[in-house]
C-alpha positions as CSV (number, residue, x, y, z in Angstrom):
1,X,-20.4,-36.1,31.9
2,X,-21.4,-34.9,28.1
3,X,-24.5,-36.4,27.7
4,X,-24.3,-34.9,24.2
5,X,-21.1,-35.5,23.2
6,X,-21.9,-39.1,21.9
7,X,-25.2,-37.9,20.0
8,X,-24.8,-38.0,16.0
9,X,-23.6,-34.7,14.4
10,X,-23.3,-33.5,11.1
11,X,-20.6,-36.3,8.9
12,X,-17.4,-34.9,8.8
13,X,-15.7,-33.4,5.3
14,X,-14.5,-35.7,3.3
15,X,-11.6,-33.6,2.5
16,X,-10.5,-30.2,4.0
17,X,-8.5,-27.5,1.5
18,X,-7.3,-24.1,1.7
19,X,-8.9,-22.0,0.5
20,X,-11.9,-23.7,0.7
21,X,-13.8,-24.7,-2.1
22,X,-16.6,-22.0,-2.9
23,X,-16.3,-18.6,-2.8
24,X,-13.2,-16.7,-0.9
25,X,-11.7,-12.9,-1.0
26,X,-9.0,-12.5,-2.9
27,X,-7.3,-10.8,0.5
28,X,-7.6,-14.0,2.6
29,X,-5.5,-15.9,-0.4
30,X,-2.4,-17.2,0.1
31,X,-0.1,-14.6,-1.0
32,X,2.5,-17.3,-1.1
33,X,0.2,-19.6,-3.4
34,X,0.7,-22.3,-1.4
35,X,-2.8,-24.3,-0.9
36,X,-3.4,-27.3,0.3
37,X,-5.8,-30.5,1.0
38,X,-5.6,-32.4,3.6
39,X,-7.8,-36.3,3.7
40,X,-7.2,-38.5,6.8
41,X,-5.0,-41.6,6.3
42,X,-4.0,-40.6,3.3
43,X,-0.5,-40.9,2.7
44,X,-0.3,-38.7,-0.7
45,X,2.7,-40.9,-2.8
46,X,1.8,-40.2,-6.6
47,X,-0.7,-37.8,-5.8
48,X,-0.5,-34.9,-8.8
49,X,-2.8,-31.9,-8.9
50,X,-4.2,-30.2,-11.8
51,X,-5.3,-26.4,-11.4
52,X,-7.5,-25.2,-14.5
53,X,-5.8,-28.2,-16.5
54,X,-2.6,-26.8,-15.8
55,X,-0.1,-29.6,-13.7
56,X,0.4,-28.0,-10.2
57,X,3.9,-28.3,-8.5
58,X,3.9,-30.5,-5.4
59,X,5.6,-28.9,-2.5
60,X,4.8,-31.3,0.7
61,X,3.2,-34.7,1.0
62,X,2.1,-36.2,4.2
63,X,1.8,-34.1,8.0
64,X,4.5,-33.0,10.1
65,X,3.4,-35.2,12.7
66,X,0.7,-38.3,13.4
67,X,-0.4,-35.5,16.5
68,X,-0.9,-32.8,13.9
69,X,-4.0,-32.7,12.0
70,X,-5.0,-35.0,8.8
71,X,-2.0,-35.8,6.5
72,X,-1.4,-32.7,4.0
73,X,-1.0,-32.4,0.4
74,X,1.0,-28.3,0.0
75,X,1.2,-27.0,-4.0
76,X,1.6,-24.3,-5.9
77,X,-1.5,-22.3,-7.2
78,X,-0.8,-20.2,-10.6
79,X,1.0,-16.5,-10.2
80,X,-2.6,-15.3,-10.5
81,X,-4.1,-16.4,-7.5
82,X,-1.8,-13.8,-5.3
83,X,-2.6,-10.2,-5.6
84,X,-5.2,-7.7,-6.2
85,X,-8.1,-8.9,-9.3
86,X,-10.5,-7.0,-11.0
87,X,-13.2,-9.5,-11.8
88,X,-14.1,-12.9,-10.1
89,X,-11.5,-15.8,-11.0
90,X,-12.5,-19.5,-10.8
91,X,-9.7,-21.8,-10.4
92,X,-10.9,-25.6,-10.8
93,X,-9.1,-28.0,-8.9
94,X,-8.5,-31.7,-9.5
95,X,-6.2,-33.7,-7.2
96,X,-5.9,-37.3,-8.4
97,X,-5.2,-39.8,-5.2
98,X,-4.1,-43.2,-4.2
99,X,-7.4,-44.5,-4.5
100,X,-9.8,-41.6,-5.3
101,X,-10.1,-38.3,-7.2
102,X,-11.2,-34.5,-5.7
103,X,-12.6,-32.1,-7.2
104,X,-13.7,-28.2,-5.9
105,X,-13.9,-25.1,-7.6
106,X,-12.4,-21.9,-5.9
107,X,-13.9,-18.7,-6.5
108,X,-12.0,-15.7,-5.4
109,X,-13.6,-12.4,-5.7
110,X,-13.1,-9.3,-4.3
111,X,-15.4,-8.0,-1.4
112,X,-15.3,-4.5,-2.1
113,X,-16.1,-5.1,-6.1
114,X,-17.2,-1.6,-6.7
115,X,-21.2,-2.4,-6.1
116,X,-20.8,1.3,-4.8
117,X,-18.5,3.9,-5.4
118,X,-18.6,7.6,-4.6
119,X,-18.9,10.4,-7.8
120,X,-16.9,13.0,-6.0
121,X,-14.1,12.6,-3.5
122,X,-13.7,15.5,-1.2
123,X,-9.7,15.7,-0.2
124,X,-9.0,17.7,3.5
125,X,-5.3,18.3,4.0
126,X,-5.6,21.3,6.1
127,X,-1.8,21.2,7.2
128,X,-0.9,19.5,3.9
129,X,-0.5,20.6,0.7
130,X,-2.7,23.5,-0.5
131,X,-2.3,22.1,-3.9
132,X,-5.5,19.8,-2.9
133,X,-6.6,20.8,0.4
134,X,-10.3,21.3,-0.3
135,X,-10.4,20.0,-4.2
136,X,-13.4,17.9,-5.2
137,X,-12.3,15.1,-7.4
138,X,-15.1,13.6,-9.9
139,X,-15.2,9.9,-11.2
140,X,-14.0,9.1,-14.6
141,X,-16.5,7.3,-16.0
142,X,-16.7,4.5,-13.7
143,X,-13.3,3.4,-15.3
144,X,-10.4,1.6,-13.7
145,X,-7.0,2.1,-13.1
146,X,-4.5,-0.9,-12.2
147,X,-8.1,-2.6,-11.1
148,X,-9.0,0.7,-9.4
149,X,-11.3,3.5,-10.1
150,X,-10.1,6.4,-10.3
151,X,-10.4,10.4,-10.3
152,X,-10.0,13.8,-12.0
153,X,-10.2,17.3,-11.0
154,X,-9.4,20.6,-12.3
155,X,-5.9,21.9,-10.9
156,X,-6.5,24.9,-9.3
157,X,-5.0,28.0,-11.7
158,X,-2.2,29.2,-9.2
159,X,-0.9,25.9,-9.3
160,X,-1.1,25.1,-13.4
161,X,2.3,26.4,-14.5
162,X,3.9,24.8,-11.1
163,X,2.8,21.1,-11.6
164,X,2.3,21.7,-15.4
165,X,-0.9,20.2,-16.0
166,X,-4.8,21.6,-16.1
167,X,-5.9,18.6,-14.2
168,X,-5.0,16.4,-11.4
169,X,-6.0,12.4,-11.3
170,X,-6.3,10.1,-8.0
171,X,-5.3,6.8,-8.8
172,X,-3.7,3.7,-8.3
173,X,0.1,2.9,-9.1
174,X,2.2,0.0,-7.9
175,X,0.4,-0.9,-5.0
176,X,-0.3,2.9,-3.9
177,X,-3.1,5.6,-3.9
178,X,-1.6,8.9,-5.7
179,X,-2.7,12.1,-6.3
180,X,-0.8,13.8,-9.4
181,X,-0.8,15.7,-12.6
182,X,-0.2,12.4,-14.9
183,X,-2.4,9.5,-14.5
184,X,-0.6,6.5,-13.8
185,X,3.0,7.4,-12.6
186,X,4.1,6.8,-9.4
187,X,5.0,11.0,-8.4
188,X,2.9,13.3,-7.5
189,X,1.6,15.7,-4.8
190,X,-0.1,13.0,-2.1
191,X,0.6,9.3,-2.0
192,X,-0.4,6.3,0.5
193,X,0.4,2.6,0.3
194,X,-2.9,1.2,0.7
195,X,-4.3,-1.7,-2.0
196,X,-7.7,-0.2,-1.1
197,X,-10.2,-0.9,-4.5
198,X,-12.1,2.7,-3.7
199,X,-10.0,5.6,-2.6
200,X,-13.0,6.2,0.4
201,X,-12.0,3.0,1.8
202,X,-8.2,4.0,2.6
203,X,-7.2,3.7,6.3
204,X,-3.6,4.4,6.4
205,X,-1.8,7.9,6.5
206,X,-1.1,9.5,3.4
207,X,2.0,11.2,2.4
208,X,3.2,14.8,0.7
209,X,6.9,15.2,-0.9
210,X,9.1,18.2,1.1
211,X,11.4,20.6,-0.6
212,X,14.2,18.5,-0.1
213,X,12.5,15.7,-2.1
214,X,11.7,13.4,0.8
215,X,8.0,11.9,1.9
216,X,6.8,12.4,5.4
217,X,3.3,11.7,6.6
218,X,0.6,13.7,7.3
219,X,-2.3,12.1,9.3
220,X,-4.4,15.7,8.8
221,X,-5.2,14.2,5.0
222,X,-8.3,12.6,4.2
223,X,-11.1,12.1,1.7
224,X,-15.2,11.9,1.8
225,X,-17.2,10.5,-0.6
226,X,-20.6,11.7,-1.8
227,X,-23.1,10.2,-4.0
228,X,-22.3,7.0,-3.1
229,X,-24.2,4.5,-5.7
230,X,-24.0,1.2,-7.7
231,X,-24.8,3.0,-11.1
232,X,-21.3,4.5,-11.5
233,X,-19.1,1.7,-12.2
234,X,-18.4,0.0,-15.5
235,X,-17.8,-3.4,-14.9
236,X,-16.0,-4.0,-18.3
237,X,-12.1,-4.6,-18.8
238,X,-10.5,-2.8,-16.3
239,X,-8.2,0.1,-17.8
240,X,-4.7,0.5,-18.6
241,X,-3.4,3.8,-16.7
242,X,-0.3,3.7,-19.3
243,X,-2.5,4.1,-21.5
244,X,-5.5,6.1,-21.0
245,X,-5.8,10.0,-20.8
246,X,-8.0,10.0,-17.4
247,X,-9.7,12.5,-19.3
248,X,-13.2,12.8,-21.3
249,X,-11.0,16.1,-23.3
250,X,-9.5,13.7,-25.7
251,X,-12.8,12.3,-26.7
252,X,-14.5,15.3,-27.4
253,X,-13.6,15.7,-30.9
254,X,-15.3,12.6,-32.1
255,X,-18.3,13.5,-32.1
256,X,-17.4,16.4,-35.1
257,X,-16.1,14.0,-37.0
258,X,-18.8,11.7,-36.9
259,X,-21.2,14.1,-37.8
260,X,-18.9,15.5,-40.6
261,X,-18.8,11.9,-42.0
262,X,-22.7,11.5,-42.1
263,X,-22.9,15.1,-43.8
264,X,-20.4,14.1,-46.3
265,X,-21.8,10.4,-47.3
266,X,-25.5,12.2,-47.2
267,X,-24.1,14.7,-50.1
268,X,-22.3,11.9,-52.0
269,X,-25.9,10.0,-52.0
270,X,-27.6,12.9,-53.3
271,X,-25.3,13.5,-56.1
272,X,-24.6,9.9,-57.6
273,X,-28.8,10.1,-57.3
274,X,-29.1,13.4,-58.9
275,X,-26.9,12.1,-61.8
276,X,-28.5,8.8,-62.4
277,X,-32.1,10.8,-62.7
278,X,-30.2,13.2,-65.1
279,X,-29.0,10.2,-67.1
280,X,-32.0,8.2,-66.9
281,X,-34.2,11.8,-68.4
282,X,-31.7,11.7,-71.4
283,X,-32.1,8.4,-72.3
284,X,-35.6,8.7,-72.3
285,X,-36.0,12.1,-74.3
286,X,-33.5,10.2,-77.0
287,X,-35.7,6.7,-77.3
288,X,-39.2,8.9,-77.4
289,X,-37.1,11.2,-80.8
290,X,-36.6,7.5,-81.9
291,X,-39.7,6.4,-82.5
292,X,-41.3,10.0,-83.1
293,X,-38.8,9.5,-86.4
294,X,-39.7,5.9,-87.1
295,X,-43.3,6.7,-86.6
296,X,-43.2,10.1,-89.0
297,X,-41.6,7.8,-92.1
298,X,-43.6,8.5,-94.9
299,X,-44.5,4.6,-97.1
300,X,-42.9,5.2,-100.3
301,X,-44.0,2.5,-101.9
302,X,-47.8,3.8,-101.0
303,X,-46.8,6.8,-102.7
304,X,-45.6,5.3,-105.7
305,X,-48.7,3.2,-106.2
306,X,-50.9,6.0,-105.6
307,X,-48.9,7.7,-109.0
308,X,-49.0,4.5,-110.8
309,X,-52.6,2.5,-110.5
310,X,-51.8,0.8,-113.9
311,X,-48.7,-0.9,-112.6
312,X,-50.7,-2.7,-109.6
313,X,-53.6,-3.7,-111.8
314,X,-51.1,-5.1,-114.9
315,X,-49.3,-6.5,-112.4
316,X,-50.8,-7.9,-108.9
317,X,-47.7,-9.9,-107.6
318,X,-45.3,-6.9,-107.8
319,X,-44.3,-5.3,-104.0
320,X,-42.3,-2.3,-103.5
321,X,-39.7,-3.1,-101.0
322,X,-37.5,0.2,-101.6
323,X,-38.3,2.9,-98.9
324,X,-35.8,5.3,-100.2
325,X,-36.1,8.1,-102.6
326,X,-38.2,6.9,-105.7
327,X,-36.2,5.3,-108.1
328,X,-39.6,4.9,-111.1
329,X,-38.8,7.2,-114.2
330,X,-40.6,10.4,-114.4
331,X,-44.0,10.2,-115.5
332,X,-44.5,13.5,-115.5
333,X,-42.1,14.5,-118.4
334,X,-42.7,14.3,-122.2
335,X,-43.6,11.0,-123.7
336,X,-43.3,9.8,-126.5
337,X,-46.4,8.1,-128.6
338,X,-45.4,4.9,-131.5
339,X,-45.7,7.2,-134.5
340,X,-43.0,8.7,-132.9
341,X,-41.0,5.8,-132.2
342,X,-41.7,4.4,-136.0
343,X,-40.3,7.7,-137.3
């Protein structure tokens, strides 16, 4: 007999889904994106399911059998939920019942999430393609490609004018690891279908193109990583490979220009400045001959009185408002006494 088997255990779920509410990698995720929840005795009719407020399509309701499990709600998660991701995605579920409502979040994330990656990627093809047999690729910045890191390294010089580019780039393309003069299209020298997020963690053979055109694998290719760290990944927006260069070259002239753009505005300051102090000496050398010529006006009418005492003292109330050239008659010329004037 079990003596334990009657002994209180922990309550059972109230509900069982799939995934599983919490946190889940994004490899064990339905690539069908059918989920489901299953709640014993229920039997499912009008149950609907929201997924991030978006109406879910209901694919099954109810268990294929009384025998078989609990009875088993089966929708349709969004196209996102299948693949490979870049960042963590939370899908919030809300299924709305006979008699209750559930909700869980699902967190799918990806296990390998870059907390390390390698800053050089040593490739050994020693019965593959000389091309890269030995070539040390570097990480580009910590940068992404498709969701993937990925790597640059000089072509070696015998092989420039053959492939047609100075560098070579290990990256990711529809689902495969290539290595190729032209970041982002699927062609190159190597190749290997593996959805591996760090080219060190690739298990499956790779393959190199013959003369004829075909791909055959070669089992003697691998890579090694060294410097292995978490301080070499930027965990922004992942990159677009159709669009980026792969290359720090093309950023190298900014840094010119910037510094062109400082000098210039620097030189433009320093004029409109040297002009406003030539202007603002100009206006003050005019205003100070201003008043030196209002404050060297000689009183003409002080002058006048000075000639004439007689006129002040016959007559007190007369003021002299003319400033201008003296207009009195001459007092200095002949006169003319009353004997005169009586002749």
């Amino acid at each position: 007999m079990c003596d334990s088997c009657n002994q209180p255990g922990r309550a059972a779920p109230s509900f069982v889904s799939w995934p599983p509410q919490g946190f889940i990698p994004y490899q064990l995720v339905p690539s069908s994106r059918r989920w489901s929840l299953s709640v014993a005795g229920e039997s499912w009719a009008g149950a609907s399911v929201m997924i991030n407020n978006a109406p879910a399509t209901i694919i099954h309701r109810g268990g294929p059998s009384p025998a078989i499990g609990d009875e088993t709600l089966v929708f349709e998660a969004p196209a996102t939920s299948a693949g490979i991701i870049a960042n963590d995605v939370l899908y919030q579920v809300v299924a709305t019942l006979s008699n209750q409502t559930i909700s869980y979040n699902v967190t799918v994330f990806d296990p390998l999430d870059i907390d390390t990656a390698c800053s050089s990627i040593t490739v050994s093809a020693p019965s593959g393609p000389g091309i890269i047999n030995g070539l040390e690729f570097t990480i580009v910045s910590g940068e992404r490609s498709g969701g993937k890191i990925y790597y640059e390294a000089p072509t070696p010089d015998r092989y420039v004018s053959l492939l047609g580019s100075a560098r070579l780039y290990m990256y990711y393309s529809g689902n495969w690891w290539w290595i190729g003069g032209i970041l982002g299209q699927n062609s190159g020298v190597a190749s290997v279908e593996d959805d591996s997020v760090r080219p060190q963690d690739i298990t499956r053979s790779w393959r190199q193109p013959t003369q004829s055109g075909s791909w055959v694998n070669d089992q003697s290719i691998s890579l090694s990583g060294s410097n292995c760290t978490d301080a070499l990944i930027d965990n922004g927006p992942p990159g677009n490979p159709e669009n980026s260069s792969g290359s720090d070259d093309d950023e190298d002239w900014l840094l010119p220009v910037i510094i062109v753009v400082v000098i210039l505005v620097v030189i433009v300051i320093v004029a409109i400045l040297v002009v406003k102090m030539r202007s603002f000496r100009r206006s003050t050398n005019s205003g100070q001959g201003a008043v030196d010529r209002v404050t060297g006006t000689t009183d003409l009418s002080q002058v006048h009185r000075a000639a004439n005492p007689t006129l002040s003292a016959t007559n007190p109330d007369y003021e002299e408002p003319h400033r201008g050239p003296s207009m009195m008659p001459n007092t200095t010329g002949p006169t003319m006494s009353t004997a005169d004037t009586r002749a």
